[in-house]
N, C-alpha and C positions, 0 to 999 in steps of 0.2 A: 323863653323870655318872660312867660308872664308863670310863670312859678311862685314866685315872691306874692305875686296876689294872690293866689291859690292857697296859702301856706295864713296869708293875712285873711283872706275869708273865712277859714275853719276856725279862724284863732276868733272869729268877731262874731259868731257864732255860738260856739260855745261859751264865751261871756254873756253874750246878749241868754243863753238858756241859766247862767250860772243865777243872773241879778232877778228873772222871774225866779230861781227856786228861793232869794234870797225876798225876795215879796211877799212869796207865798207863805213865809216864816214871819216874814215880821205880820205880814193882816191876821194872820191866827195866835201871835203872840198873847191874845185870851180867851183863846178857845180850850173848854175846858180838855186837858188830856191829852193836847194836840203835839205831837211828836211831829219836832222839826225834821227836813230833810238837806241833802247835802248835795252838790255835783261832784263825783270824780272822775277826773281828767284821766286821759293818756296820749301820750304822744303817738303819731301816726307816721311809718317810717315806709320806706319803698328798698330794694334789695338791688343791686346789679353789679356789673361785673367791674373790678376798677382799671382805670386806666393803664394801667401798666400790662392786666391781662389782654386786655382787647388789641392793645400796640402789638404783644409778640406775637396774638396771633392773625394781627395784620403783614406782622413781618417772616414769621416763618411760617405760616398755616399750621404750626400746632397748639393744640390747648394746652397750658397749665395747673395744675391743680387750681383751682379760683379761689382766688383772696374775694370774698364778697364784702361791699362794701355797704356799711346804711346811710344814708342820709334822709332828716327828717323832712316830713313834704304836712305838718301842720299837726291841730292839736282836735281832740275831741270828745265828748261826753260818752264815759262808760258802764256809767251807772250811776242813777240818783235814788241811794237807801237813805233810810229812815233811821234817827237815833233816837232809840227806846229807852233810852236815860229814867228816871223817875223825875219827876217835876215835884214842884212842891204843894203840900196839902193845906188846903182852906178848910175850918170847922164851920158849917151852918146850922140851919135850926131845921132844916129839910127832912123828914125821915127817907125822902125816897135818895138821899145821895149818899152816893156810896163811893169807894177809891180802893185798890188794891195798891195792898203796901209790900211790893216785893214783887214779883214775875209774875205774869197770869196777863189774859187776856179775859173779859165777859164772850160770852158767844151771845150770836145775834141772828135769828131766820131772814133769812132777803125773801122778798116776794118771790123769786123762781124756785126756793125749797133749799137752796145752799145756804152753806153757815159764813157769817162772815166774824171779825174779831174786831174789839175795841177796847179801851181804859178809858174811855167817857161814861161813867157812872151816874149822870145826872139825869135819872130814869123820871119818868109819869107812867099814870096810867091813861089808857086809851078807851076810845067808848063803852068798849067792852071790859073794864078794867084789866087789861091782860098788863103788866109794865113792859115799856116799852123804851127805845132808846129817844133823842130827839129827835130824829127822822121818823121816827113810827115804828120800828124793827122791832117783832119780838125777844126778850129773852129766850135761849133754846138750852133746857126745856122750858113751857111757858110755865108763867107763874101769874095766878089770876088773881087779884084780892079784892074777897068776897064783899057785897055788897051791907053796907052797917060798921065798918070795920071802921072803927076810934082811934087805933093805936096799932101802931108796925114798930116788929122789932126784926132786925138783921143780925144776926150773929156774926163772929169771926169767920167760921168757918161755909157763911154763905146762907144757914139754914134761914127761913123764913115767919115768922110766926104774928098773928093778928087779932087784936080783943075785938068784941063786937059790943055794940050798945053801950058803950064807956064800963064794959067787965072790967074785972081786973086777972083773970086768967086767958092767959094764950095759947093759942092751939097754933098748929104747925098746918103749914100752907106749901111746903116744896122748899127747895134747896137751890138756890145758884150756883153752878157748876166754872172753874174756870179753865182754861187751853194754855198750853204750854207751848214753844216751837222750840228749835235746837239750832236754830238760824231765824231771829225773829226781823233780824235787816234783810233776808230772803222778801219776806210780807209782799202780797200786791195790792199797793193801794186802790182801794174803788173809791177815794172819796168822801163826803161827809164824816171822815174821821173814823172810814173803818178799813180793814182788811181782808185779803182773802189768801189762803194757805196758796201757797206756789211750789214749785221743786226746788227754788232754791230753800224756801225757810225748811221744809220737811214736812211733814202730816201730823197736828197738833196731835197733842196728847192732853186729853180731859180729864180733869182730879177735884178733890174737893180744897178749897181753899184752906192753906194752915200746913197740908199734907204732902210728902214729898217731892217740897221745893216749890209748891206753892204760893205766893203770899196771901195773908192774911186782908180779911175785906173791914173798911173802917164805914161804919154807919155817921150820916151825922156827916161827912168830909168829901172834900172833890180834888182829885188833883186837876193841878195846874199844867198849863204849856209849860215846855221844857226850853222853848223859846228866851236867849238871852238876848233884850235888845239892842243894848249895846253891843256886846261883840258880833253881831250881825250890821248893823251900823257899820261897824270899822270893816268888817266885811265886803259891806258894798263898796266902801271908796276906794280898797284896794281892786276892785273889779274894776270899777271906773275908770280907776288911773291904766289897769293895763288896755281894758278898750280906748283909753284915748289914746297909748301913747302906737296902738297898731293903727287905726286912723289915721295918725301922723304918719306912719312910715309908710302907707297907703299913696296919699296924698305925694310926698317924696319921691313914693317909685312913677308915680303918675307923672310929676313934674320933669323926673328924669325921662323918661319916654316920649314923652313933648319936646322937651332940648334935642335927643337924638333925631326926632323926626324933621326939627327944622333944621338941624346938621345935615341933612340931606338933601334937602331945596338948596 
């Protein structure tokens, strides 16, 4: 008897998870490099035997080969990946912001010694001038710039270079390396807008930017959330309208179940 609510709870559930991921897109919709995420559904089905089998072999005790039948018993969240789309690039006057124009991730040291991934290039340096991401994460490998340093240049392919004392010759300081995955909607997010290799994306693969499918790094530029406000908008009201109209039919079965029970008095 109560099926129907079971079937309407999974369904208002997974709405209610669908309109937090649809949140969590739009608050980040200007954070830089912020790769929106998505809910995908699947229906939820249960297996048994159909009527007709279970009749003959209520009537002759033998089995039939079984017609198995589905019927759905509700709906649920089967994964919520990330679209690595490219967003679009802003030019500032920044030397430390950087954006890859094409595939690649930056690598980044978390404090327990793992690497984690991002496309938020809107670097500083940290006490120690190591640059850093906006959490404090190392570049990996680090890159330090030296103290006196007037003038940074970033190359395409990552290289590093810094005049001292307002010179006008640069010397080379390290190289920014970037990671690749072959499933990068695999990714597990940790958060502050970074990543960490899982089984499903694969085991990065590190190159120099520019180089084998690499993309190229833009000094000077930041990309942007890939976040479209609008169709996220339109997004949530069609979530809405389906959690209100399960609510209704909620409500309905509820009202019906009240009428049969006073049918019984």
């Amino acid at each position: 008897m109560f099926q129907p609510l079971y079937v309407a709870a999974t369904g208002l559930d997974a709405m209610q998870d669908e309109i937090l991921d649809i949140t969590n897109n739009l608050s980040n919709a200007k954070t830089v490099a912020f790769k929106k995420g998505r809910s995908d559904m699947e229906s939820l089905f249960f297996v048994e035997k159909s009527f007709q089998d279970q009749l003959n072999f209520a009537m002759t005790g033998t089995a039939t080969p079984p017609v198995n039948v589905e019927h759905g018993t509700g709906v649920r969240v089967a994964a919520t990946p990330h679209d690595f789309t490219e967003g679009a690039f802003d030019t500032t006057s920044n030397p430390l912001d950087i954006a890859i124009k094409g595939d690649g991730f930056f690598i980044f040291k978390l404090p327990d010694g793992t690497n984690a991934y991002g496309r938020a290039g809107n670097l500083h340096l940290d006490n120690e001038g190591n640059l850093v991401d906006p959490n404090g994460h190392k570049l990996e490998p680090a890159i330090i710039i030296p103290e006196g340093t007037t003038s940074i240049s970033i190359g395409r392919d990552g290289i590093v270079q810094v005049a001292l004392n307002n010179e006008s010759t640069f010397s080379e300081i390290g190289q920014i390396n970037l990671a690749r995955f072959t499933n990068p909607a695999g990714l597990k997010s940790l958060g502050q807008n970074i990543f960490q290799a899982a089984e499903a994306s694969g085991e990065p693969l590190v190159g120099t930017a520019g180089d084998n499918g690499f993309g190229a790094i833009n000094q000077f530029a930041l990309e942007q959330s890939n976040v479209n406000v609008i169709s996220e908008m339109m997004r949530m009201v069609m979530v809405q309208r389906v959690f209100d109209s399960v609510t209704k039919a909620v409500q309905s079965y509820e009202a019906m179940l009240t009428s049969v029970d006073r049918m019984k008095q």
